[in-house]
N, C-alpha and C positions, 0 to 999 in steps of 0.2 A: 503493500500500500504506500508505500516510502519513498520508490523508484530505485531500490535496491536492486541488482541485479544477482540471480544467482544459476550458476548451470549446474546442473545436476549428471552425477554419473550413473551410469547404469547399475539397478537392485539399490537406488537411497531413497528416502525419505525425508520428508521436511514437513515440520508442523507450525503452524503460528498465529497468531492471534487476528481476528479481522478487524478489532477495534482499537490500533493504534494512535496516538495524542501526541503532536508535537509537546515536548518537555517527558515526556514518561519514558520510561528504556522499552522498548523495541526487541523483543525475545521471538528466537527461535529455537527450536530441537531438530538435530541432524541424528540420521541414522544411515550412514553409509557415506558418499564422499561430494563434496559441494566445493566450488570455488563461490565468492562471495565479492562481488564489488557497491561497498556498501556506502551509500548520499550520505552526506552530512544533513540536517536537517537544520531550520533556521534558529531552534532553542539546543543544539547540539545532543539531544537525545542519545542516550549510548543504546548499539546494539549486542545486544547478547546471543551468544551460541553456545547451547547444550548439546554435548555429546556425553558419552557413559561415563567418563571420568575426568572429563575437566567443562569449565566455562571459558569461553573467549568473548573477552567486551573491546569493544572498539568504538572510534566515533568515526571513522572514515577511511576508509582504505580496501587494499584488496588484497585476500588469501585464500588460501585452500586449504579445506577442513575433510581427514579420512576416516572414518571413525566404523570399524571392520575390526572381526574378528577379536574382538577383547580389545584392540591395539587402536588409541590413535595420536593422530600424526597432524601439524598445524606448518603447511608453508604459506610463509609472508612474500608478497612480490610486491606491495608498495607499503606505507604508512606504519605505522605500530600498531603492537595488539597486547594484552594483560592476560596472564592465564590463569587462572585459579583451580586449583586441583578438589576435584570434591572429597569432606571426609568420608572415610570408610563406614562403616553403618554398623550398629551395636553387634 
């Protein structure tokens, strides 16, 4: 809804909200392998990306997100990205 662009690989999935707000964060969840070329937005909105075992936030930029087989994997090809690893679960 953003003008986010994202290509998807073959067997991914992407889920995300239809009701986004300029100022509020912009979530999504990957399941398989995505490159993301993500707008900035005029209140700078961060986007978030869920995969199984970490989150990627950004405000603008482009990467590819792999998230297969237990294992994943974040290449950057332009801007910075934050990675926060989830904790483990009781």
């Amino acid at each position: 809804p953003d003008g986010t662009e994202v290509t998807m690989n073959a067997n991914s999935r992407l889920r995300y909200s239809y009701n986004w707000k300029d100022g509020q964060d912009r979530e999504v969840w990957v399941e398989g392998e995505a490159f993301f070329h993500v707008r900035k937005t005029p209140l700078k909105s961060r986007f978030i990306v869920h995969t199984e075992h970490f989150d990627i936030t950004v405000t603008g930029t482009q990467f590819n997100v792999s998230n297969r087989h237990g294992k994943d994997n974040v290449l950057l090809q332009e801007g910075s990205v934050t990675l926060r690893k989830k904790m483990a679960g009781p």
